[in-house]
VOGU-3710 file (C-alpha; in Angstrom, 3 decimals, decimal comma):
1> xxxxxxxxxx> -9,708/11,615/-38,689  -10,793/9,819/-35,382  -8,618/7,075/-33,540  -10,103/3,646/-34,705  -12,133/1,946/-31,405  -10,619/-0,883/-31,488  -6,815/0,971/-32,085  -7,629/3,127/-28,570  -9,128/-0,537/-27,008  -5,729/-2,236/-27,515
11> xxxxxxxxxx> -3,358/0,589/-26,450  -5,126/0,966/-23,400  -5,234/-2,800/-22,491  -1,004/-2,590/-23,569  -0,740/0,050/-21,595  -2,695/-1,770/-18,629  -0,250/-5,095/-19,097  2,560/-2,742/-18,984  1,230/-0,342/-16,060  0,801/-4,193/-14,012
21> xxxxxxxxxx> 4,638/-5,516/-15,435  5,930/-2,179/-14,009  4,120/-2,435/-10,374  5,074/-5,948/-10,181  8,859/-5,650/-10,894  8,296/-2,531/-8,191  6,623/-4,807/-5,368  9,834/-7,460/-6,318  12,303/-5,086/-5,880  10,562/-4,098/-3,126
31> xxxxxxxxxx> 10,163/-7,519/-1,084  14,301/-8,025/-1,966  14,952/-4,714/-0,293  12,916/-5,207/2,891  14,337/-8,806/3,288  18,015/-7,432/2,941  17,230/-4,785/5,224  15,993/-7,357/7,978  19,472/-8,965/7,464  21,267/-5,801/7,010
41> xxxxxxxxxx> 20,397/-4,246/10,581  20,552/-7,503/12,146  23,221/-8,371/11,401  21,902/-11,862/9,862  23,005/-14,134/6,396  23,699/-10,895/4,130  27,061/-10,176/2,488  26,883/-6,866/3,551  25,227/-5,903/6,783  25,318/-2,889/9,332
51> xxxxxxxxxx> 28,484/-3,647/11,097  30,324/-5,663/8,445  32,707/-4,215/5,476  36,471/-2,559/5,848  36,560/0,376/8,364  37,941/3,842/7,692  38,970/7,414/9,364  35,373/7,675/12,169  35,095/11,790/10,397  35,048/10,357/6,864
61> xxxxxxxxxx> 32,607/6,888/7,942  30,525/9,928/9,440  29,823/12,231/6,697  29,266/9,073/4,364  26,438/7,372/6,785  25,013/10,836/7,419  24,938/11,585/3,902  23,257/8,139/2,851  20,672/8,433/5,845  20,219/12,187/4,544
71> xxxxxxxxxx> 19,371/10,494/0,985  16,900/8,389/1,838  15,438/10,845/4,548  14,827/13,294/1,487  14,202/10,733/-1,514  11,240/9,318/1,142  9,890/12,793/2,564  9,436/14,806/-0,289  8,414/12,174/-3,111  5,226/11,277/-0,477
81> xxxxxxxxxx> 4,004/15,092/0,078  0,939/15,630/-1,703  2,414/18,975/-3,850  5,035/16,863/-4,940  2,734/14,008/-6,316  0,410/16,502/-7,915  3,799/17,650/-9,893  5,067/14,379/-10,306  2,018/12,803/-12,287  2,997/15,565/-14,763
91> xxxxxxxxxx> 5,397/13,607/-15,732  4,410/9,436/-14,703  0,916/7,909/-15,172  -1,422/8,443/-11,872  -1,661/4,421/-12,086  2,351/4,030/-11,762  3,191/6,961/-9,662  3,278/4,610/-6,130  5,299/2,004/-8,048  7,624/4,626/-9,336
101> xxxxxxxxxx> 7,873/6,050/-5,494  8,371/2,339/-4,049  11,548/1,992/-6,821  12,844/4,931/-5,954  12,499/3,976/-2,098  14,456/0,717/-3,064  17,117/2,113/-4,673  18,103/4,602/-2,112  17,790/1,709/0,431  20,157/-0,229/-1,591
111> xxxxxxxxxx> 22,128/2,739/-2,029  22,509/2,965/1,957  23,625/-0,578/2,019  26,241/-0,789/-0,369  27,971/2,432/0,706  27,368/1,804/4,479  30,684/2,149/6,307  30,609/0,050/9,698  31,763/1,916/13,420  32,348/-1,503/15,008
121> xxxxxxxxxx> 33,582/-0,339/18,554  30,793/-1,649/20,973  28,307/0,686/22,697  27,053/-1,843/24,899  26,738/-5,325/24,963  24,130/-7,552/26,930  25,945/-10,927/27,978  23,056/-12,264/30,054  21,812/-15,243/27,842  17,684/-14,090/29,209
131> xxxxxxxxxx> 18,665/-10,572/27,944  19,924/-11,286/24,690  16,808/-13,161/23,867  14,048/-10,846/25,022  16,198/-8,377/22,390  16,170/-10,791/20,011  12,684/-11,279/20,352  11,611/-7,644/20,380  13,873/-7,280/16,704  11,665/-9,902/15,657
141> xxxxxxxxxx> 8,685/-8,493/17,024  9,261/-5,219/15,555  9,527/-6,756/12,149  6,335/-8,258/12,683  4,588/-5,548/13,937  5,754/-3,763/10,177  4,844/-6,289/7,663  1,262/-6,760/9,639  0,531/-2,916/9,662  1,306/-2,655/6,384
151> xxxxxxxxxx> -1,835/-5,246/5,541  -3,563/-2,726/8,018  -3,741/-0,242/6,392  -3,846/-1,477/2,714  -0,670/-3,768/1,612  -1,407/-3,716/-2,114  -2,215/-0,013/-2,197  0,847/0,909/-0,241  2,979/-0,246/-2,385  1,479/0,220/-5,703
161> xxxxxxxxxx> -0,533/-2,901/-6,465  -4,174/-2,099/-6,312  -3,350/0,844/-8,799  -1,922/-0,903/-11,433  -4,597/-3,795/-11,739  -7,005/-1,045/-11,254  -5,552/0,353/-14,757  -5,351/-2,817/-15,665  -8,956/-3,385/-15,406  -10,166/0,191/-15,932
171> xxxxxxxxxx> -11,353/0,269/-12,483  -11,154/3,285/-10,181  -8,982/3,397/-6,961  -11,784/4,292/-3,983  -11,186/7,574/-2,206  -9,181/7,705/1,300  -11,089/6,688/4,098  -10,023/6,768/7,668  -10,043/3,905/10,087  -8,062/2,281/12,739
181> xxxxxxxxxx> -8,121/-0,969/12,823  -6,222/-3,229/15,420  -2,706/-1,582/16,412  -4,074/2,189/15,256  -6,384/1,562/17,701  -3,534/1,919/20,241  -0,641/4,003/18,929  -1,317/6,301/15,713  2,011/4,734/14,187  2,422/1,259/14,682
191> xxxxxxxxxx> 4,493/0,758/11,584  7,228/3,109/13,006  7,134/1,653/15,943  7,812/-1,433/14,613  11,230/-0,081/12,846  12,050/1,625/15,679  11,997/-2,052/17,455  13,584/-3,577/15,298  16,312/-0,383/14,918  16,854/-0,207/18,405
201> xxxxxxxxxx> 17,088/-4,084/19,572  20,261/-5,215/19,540  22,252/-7,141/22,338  25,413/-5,718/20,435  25,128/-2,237/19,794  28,134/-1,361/17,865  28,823/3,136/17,109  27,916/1,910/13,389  24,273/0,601/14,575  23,571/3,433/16,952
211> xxxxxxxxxx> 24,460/5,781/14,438  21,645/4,145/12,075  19,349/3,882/14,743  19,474/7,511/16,071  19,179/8,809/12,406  16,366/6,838/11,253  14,566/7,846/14,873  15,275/11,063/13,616  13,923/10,895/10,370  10,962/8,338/11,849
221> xxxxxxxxxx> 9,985/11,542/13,835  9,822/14,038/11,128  8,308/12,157/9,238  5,688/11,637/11,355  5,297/15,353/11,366  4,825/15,504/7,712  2,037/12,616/7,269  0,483/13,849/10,246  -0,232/16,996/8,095  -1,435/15,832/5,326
231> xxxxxxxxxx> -3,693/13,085/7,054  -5,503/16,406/8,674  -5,587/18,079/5,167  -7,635/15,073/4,076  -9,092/14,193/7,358  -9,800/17,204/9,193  -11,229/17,080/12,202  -11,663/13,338/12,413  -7,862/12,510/12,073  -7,496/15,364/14,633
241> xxxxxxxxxx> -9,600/13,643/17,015  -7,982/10,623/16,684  -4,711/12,804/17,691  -6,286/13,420/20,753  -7,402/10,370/21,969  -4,376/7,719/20,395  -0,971/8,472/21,114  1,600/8,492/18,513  4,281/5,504/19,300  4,166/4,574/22,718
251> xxxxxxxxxx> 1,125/4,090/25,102  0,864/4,252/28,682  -1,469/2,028/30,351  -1,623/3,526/33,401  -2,674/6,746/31,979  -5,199/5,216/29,433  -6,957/3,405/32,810  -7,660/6,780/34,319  -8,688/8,206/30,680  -11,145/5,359/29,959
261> xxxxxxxx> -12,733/5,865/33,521  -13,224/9,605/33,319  -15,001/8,748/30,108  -17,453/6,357/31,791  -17,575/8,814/34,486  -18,765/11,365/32,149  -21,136/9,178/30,430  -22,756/7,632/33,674
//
């Protein structure tokens, strides 16, 4: 006997509600997680931030930080490679599978902060009152420079949005398509370079912070690696192009002036 119309017309539009309940509580979690994590490195309003908490033995804070940038390094690596995914929606609806990723990216972030142990003895330290504000600035800057790449390259997608209302509304999600608006236009990366920023700009650089900072440069790098990869799996020779001319996280302006006038040389 066949499923009733209007029976497979009402499970799919529960199922859509549901799918859009489930990306929404993911983007919350989300948006909580980021916000803490603003606070967290900086050292700003949070209960529990980089450099605050009870200290212990510097071998046993060690392994422990390692081991919780190690968790996240992994949890956000291998849950965004392609082979994974195509395993994954074995298991979760296609429509979820970014919300699912973007809770598990929460919770190993919120992991990392409640276990963080602090290294408080200072690094350096920049007293001059000009010099702690340009650092201030660029740890604002670098925030900025995330949350705006993010709309970039597709906010809602990113994090799981556009394919939940999509199942909500039984529309399709478009096929990848490359561009480079704005900041790709002048590193490949500007969203790492914004964390890196925002990592890296401290006027109080305790053991604690430059312990976070090296390991999610480390990470930030391989990572890099990784998408790089799979953008030239989909991409192909376009993407590597765009390697060629755009450089990954820093530009030199110097060099660029000499590159854009052998181009008009050549095109003269």
């Amino acid at each position: 006997m066949s499923e009733c119309p209007i029976t497979t017309i009402r499970q799919s539009v529960s199922g859509g509600v549901i799918a859009v309940l489930y990306g929404l509580a993911a983007y919350g979690l989300f948006m909580v997680t980021i916000l803490y994590a603003i606070g967290f490195v900086g050292d700003l309003w949070v209960p529990k931030s980089i450099d605050s908490g009870p200290t212990h033995a510097l071998l046993a804070t060690l392994n422990v930080d390692i081991a919780l940038l190690a968790l996240f390094a992994v949890q956000h690596s291998v849950m965004a490679r392609p082979a994974f995914k195509r395993w994954w929606t074995r298991l979760v609806p296609m429509a979820v599978e970014r919300s699912t990723y973007v809770i598990f990216s929460s919770a190993a972030l919120i992991v990392l902060f409640w276990q963080w142990q602090p290294l408080p003895a200072l690094v350096w330290t920049v007293d001059n009152g000009v010099g702690r504000a340009v650092l201030d600035v660029m740890f604002w800057t670098g925030w900025a420079i995330v949350f705006a790449s993010t709309f970039l390259i597709n906010h809602f997608e990113l994090f799981g949005l556009w394919q939940v209302f999509a199942r909500a509304t039984n529309g399709a999600i478009p096929a990848p398509t490359f561009a480079t608006p704005l900041f790709y236009r002048v590193v490949r990366h500007p969203l790492y370079l914004g964390f890196l920023l925002a990592f890296w700009s401290t006027p109080d650089m305790t053991a604690g912070h430059l312990v976070f900072a090296i390991g999610t440069t480390g990470y930030i790098l391989l990572a890099i690696v990784l998408e790089e990869r799979d953008l030239i799996d989909t991409f192909g020779e376009q993407y590597r192009r765009y390697r060629r001319e755009v450089r990954m996280l820093l530009t030199l302006p110097v060099r660029r002036i000499k590159e854009t006038r052998r181009e008009v040389a050549r095109t003269a």
